[in-house]
C-alpha positions as CSV (number, residue, x, y, z in Angstrom):
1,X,-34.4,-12.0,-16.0
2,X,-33.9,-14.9,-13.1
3,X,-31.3,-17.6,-13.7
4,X,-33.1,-20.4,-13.1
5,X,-31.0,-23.5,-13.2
6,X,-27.1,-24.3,-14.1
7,X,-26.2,-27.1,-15.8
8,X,-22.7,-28.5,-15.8
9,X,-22.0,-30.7,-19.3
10,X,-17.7,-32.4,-19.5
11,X,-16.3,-32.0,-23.1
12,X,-13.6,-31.3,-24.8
13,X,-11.3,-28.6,-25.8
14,X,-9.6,-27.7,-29.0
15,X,-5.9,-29.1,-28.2
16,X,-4.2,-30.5,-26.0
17,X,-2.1,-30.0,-22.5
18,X,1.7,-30.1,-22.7
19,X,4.1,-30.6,-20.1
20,X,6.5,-27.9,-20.9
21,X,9.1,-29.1,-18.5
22,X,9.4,-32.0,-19.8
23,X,9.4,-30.9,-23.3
24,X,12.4,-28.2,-22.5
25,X,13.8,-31.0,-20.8
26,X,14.3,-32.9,-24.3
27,X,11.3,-34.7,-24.4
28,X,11.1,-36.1,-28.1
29,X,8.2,-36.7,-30.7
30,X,6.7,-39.8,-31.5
31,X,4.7,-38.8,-33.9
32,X,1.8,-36.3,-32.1
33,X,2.7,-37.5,-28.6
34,X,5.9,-37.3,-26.7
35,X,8.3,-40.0,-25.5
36,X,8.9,-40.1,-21.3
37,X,7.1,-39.5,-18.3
38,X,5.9,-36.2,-17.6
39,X,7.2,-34.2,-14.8
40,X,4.7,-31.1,-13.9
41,X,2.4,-32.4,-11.3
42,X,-0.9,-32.9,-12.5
43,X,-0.3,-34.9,-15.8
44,X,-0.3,-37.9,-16.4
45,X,1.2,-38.1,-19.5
46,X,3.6,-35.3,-21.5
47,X,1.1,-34.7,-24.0
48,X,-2.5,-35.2,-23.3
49,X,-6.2,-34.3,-24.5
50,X,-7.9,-30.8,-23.2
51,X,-10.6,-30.9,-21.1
52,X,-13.2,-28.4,-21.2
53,X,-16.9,-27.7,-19.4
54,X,-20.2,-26.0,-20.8
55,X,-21.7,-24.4,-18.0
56,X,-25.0,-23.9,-19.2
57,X,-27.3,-20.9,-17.7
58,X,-30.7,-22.0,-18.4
59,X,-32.8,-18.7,-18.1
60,X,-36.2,-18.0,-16.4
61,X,-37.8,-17.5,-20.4
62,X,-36.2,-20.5,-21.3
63,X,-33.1,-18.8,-23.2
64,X,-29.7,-20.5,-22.1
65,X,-26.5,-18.7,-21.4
66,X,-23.5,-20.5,-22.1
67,X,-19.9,-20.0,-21.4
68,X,-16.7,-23.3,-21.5
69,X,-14.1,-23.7,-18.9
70,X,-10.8,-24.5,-20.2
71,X,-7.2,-23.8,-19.4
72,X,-3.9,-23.3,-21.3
73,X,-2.0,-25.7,-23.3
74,X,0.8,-25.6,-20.8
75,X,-0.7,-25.6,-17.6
76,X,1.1,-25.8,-14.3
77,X,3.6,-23.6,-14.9
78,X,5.2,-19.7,-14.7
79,X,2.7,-19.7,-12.0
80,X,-0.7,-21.4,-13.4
81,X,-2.8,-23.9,-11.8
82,X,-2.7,-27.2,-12.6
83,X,-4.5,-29.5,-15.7
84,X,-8.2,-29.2,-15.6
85,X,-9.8,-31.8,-15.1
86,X,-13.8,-31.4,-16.2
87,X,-15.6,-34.1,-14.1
88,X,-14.1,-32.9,-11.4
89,X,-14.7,-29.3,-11.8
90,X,-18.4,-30.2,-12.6
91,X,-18.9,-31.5,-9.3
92,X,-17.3,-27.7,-7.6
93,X,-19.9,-26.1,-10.0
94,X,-23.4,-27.6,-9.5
95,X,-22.2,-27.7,-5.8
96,X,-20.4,-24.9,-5.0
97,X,-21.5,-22.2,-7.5
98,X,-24.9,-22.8,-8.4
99,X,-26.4,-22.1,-5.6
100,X,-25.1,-18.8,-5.5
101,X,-26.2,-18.1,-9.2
102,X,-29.6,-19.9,-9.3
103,X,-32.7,-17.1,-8.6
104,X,-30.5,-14.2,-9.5
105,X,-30.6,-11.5,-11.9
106,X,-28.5,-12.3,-15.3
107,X,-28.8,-9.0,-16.0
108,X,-25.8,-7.9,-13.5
109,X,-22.7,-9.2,-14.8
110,X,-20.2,-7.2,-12.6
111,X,-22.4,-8.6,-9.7
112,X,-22.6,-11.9,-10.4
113,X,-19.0,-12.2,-11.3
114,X,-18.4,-10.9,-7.5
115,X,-20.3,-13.1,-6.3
116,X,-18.7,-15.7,-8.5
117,X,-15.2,-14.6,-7.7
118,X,-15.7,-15.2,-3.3
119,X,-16.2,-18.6,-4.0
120,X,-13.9,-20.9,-2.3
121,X,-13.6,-24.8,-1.5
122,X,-11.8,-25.6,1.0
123,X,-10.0,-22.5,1.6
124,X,-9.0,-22.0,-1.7
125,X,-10.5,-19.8,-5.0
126,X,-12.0,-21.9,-7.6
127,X,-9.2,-22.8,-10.5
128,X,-9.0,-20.5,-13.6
129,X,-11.0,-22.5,-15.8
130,X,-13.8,-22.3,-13.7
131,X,-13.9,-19.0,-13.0
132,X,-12.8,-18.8,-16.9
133,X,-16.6,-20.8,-18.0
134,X,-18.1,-19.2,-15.6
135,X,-17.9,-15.4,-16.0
136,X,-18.4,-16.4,-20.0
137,X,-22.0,-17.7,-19.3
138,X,-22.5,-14.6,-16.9
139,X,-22.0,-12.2,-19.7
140,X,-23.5,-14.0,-21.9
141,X,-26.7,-13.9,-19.7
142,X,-26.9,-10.7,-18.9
143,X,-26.4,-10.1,-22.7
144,X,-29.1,-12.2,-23.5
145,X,-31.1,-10.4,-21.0
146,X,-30.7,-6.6,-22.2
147,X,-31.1,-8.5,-25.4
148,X,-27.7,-6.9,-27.1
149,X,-24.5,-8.4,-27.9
150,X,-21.9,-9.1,-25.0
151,X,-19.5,-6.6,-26.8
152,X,-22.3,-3.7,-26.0
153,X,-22.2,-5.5,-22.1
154,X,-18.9,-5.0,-21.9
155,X,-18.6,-1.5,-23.4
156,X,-21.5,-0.6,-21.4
157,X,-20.9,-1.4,-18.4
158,X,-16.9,-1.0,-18.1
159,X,-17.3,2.5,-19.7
160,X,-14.9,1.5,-22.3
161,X,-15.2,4.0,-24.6
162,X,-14.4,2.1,-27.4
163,X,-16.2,1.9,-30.9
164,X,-16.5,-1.7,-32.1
165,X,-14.6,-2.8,-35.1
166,X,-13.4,-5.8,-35.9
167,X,-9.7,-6.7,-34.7
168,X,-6.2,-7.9,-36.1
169,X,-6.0,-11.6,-35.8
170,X,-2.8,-13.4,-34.7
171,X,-2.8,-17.3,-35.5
172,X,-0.5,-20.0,-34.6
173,X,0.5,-22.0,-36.8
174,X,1.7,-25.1,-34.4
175,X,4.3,-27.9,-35.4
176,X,3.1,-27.2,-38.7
177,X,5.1,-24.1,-39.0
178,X,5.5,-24.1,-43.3
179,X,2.2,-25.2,-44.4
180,X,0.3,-23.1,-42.2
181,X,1.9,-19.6,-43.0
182,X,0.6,-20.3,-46.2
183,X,-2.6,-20.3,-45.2
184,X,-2.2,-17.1,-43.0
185,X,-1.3,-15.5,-45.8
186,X,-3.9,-16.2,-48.1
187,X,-6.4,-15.4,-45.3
188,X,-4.7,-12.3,-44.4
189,X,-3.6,-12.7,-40.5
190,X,-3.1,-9.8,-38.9
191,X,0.3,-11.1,-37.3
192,X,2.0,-14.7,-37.7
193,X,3.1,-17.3,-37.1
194,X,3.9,-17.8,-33.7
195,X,5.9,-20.6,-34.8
196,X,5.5,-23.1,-31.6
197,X,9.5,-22.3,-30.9
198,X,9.9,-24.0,-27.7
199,X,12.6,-26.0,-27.8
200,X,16.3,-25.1,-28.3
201,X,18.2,-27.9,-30.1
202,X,15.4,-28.1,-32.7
203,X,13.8,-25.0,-33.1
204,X,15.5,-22.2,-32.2
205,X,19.7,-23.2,-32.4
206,X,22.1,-23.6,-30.4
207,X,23.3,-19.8,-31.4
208,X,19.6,-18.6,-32.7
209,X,20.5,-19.9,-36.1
210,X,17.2,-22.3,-36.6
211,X,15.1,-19.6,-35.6
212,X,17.1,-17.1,-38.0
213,X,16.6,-19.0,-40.9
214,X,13.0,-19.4,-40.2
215,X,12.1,-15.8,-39.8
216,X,14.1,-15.4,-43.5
217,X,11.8,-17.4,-44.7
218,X,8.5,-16.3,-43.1
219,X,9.8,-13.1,-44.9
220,X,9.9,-14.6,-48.1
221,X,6.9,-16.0,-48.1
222,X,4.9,-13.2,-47.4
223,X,6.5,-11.3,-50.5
224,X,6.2,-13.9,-52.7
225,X,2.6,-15.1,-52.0
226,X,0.6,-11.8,-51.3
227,X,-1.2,-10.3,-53.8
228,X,-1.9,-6.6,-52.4
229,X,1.8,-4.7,-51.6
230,X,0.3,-3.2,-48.6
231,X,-0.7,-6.1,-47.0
232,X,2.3,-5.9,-44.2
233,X,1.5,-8.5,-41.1
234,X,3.6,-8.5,-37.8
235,X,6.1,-10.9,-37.8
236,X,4.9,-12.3,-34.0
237,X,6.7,-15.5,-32.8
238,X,6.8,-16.7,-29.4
239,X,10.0,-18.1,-28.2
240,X,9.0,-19.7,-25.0
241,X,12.1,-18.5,-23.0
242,X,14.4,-20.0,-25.5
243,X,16.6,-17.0,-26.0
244,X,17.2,-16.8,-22.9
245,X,18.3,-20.2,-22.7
246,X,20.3,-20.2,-25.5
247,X,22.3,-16.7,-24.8
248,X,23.0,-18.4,-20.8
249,X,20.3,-14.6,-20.0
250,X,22.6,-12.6,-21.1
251,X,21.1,-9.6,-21.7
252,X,23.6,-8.0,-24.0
253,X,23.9,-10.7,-26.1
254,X,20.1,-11.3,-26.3
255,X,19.4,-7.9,-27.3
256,X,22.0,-8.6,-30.3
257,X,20.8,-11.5,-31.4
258,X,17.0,-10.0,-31.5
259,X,18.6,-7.1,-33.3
260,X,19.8,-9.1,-36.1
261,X,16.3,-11.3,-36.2
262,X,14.6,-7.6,-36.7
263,X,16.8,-7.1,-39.7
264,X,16.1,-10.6,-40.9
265,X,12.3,-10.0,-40.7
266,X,12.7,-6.7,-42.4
267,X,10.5,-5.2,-43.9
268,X,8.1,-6.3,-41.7
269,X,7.8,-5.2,-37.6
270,X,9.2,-8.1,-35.4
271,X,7.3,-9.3,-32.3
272,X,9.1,-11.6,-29.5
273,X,7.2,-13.3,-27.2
274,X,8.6,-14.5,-23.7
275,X,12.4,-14.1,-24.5
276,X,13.3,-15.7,-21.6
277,X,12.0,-17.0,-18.6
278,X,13.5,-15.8,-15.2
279,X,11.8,-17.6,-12.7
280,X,9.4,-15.7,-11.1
281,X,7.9,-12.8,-11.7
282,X,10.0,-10.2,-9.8
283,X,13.0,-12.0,-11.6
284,X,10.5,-11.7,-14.8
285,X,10.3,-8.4,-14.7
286,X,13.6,-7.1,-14.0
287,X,14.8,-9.2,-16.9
288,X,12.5,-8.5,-19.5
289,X,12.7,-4.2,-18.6
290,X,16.6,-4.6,-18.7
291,X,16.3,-6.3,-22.4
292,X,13.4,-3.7,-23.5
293,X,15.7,-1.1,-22.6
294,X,19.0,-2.7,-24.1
295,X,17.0,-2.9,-27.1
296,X,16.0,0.4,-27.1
297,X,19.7,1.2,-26.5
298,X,20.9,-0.1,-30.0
299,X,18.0,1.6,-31.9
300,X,15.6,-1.0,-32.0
301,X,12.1,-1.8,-32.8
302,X,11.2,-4.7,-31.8
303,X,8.7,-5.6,-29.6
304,X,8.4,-7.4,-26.3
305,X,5.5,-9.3,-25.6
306,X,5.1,-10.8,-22.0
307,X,3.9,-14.1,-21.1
308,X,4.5,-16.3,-18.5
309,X,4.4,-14.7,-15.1
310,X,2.3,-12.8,-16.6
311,X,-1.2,-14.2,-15.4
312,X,-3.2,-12.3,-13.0
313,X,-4.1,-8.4,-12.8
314,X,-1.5,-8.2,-10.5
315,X,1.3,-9.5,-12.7
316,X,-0.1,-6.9,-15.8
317,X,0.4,-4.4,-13.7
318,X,3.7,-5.2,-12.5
319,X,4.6,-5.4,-16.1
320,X,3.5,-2.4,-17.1
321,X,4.9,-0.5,-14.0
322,X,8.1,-1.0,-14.7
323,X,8.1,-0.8,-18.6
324,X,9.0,-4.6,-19.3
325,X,7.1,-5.0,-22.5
326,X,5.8,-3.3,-24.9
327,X,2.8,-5.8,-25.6
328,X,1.1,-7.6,-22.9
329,X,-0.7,-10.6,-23.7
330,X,-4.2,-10.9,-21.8
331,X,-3.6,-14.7,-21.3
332,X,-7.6,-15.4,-20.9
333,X,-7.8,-19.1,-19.3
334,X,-4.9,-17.5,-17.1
335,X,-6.6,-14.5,-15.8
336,X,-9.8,-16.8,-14.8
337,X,-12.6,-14.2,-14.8
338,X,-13.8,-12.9,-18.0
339,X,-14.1,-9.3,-15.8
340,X,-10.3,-9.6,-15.1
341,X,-9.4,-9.7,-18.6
342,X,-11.7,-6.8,-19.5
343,X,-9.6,-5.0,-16.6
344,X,-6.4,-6.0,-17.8
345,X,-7.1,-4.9,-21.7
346,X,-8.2,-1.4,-20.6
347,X,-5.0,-1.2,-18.3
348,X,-2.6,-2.1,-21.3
349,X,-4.6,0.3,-23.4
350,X,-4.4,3.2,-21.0
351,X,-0.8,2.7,-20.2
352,X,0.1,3.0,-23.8
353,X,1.3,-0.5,-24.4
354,X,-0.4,-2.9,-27.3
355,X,-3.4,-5.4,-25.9
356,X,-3.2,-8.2,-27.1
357,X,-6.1,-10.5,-26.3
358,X,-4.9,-14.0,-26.9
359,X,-5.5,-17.2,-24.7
360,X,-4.8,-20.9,-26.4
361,X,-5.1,-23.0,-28.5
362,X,-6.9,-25.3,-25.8
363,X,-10.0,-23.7,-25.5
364,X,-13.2,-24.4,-27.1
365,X,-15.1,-22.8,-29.8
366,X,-16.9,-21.2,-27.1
367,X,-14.8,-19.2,-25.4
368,X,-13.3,-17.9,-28.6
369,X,-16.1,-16.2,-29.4
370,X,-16.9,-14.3,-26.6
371,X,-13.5,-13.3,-26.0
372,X,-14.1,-12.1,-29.2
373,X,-16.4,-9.8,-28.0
374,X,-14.5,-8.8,-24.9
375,X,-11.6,-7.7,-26.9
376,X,-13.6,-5.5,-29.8
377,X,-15.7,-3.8,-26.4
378,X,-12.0,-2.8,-25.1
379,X,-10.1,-1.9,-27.8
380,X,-7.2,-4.4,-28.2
381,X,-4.7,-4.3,-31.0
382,X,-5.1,-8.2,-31.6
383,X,-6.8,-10.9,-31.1
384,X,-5.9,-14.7,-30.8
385,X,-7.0,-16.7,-33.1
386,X,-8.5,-20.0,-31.5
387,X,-8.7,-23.0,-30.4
388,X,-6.8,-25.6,-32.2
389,X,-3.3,-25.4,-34.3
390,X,-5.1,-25.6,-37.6
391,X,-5.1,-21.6,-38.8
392,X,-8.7,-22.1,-40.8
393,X,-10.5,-22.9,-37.7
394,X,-9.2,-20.4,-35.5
395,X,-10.0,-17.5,-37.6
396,X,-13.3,-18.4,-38.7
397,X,-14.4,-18.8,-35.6
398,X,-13.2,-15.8,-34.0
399,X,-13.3,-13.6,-37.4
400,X,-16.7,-14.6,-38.3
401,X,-18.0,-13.4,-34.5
402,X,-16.6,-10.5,-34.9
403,X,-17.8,-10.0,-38.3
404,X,-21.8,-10.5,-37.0
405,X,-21.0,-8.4,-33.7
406,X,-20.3,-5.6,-35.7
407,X,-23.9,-6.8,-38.3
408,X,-26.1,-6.7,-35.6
409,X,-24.6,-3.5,-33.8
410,X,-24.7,-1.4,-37.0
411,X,-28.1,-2.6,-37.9
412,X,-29.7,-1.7,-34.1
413,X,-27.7,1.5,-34.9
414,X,-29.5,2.4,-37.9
415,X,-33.0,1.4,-37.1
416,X,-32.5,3.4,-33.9
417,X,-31.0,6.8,-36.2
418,X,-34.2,5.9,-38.8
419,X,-36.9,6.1,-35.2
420,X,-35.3,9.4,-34.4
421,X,-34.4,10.7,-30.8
422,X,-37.0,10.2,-28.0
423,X,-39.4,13.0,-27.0
């Protein structure tokens, strides 16, 4: 099956971009939007809508493979590239890398993606997002050409070894941080709340105390409002480097205060992601190994999860190497090919470590589902619900494509045990 033309269509994704500088900086609500002038280069304003791109893989039988660019809510920093901007990018793809995709064979996705992944302009790789749409549409295609789901693609292809189920799902709950544990836990998430805890002064404390309170009460909640005693979700907040801030990265006195959070959130497990935020990724690393292992000192359970500087299949593995988490979050948009977050899921897995399949809240409906698939054909331990901030959204989109993946695999399965083996 022949790719036959690529179209290039601007829309929008399901969030928005933040200037995370400038909101660590003090940056204050108005309402949605921030007050100030952004300082990461590449906005325009603090707080401003996601951009996203269909790329649409019109096939030589007339099918059409389809796969959206987007990039992370906060963009242009820990080492990302900058805002995406879709008109833009819809110029690089109908000139740039359409005509290396037009007369090919969808059915090759590791090829394709090769091919997709030498493109430059100017001297210079194509941004995430691209790459991110891109690869989507790709394995959609050559799904669409073996005529199986891109979850059997995947596990096909990489040699997973994997049998599909459906996954955990983790959902963030955004500004909205009481309401919408509610609605977690009626629906069951697999891990909340994330909590959107990016900001010292207001959200975590001066001393951890905000943040304290708020896990107490996550706690509560869950006991008072679910119905079945065993349902037991990971208590999985991301701190955006606030700890570190707050405890001047002191790794002794991070590793306390964590400790007492875990007995706050008891009895459920405790998840923190990006505790602090070094620098670089050298500095990353170094940091984030010293407070694993400080935790571990005291007894500890609970879980690192790395994040920024954290972004390429070089930086996983740097992570894993030297033992600085204990949960790696496959940042999607971040790693730019779909192929490179297949790799990096299979390297957390093998290592050990949990794989976490997440992304943003600023992609598209999309892209959630075929990360969907991507994470079910390699085995992660959770999945991100997405896009938006909303909770409902999020996990119907992603739960529901899970929820046919594993319909249409179990029916191909049976019809193919009822014809009987081959002769």
């Amino acid at each position: 099956m022949r790719i036959a033309e690529v179209l290039a269509v601007p829309g929008r994704a399901g969030f928005f971009v933040d200037d995370a500088a400038a909101i660590a900086a003090g940056a204050t609500h108005d309402g949605f939007l921030y007050v100030g002038d952004p300082v990461t280069e590449g906005f325009q304003a603090i707080r401003q809508p996601g951009e996203a791109l269909s790329v649409l893989l019109v096939l030589e039988d007339g099918q059409v493979a389809h796969g959206d660019c987007a990039a992370v809510q906060y963009s242009g920093v820990g080492g990302r590239d900058a805002p995406f901007a879709a008109a833009a990018a819809a110029e690089v793809v109908l000139q740039h890398v359409a005509p290396v995709l037009v007369g090919a064979d969808a059915d090759d996705f590791r090829g394709l993606n090769a091919r997709l992944e030498s493109v430059t302009v100017e001297g210079r790789r194509l941004h995430t997002a691209i790459r991110y749409g891109v690869s989507q549409a790709l394995l959609d295609a050559a799904a669409r050409s073996r005529r199986v789901t891109m979850a059997e693609v995947v596990r096909d292809d990489f040699a997973t070894g994997v049998d599909l189920v459906e996954l955990p799902m983790f959902v963030q709950s955004g500004d909205q941080r009481y309401d919408n544990v509610d609605k977690m836990i009626l629906k069951r998430a697999g891990a909340l709340p994330h909590g959107l805890v990016n900001h010292v002064g207001t959200k975590l404390g001066a001393h951890g105390e905000i943040l304290a309170e708020y896990v107490g009460w996550v706690r509560d909640r869950i006991l008072a409002l679910r119905t079945d005693p065993t349902y037991a979700p990971i208590l999985h907040f991301d701190v955006y480097g606030t700890v570190g801030s707050a405890f001047d990265h002191d790794t002794e006195r991070m590793a306390d205060y964590l400790v007492e959070l875990e007995q706050v959130a008891a009895p459920f497990a405790l998840r923190i992601e990006q505790p602090l935020d070094a620098g670089s990724r050298s500095a990353q690393v170094e940091a984030m190994a010293a407070l694993r292992a400080a935790l571990r000192e005291r007894g500890s359970a609970v879980a690192l999860a790395a994040d920024e500087w954290c972004n390429t299949l070089d930086d996983i593995r740097a992570f894993v190497d030297a033992e600085a988490a204990d949960v790696i979050h496959v940042k999607t948009p971040d790693l730019g090919s779909v192929a490179d977050t297949i790799e990096g899921l299979l390297l957390v897995r093998r290592a050990g470590l949990t794989a976490y399949a997440g992304g943003t809240c600023n992609e598209t409906e999309r892209s959630a589902q075929v990360c969907a698939h991507v994470a079910m054909a390699c085995g992660a331990l959770q999945v991100l619900a997405k896009p938006g901030m909303g909770v409902d959204e999020g996990m119907s989109i992603v739960g529901n494509e899970m929820a046919r993946t594993m319909a249409l695999v179990r029916a191909r399965s049976s019809a193919a045990a009822a014809r009987g083996p081959r002769r």
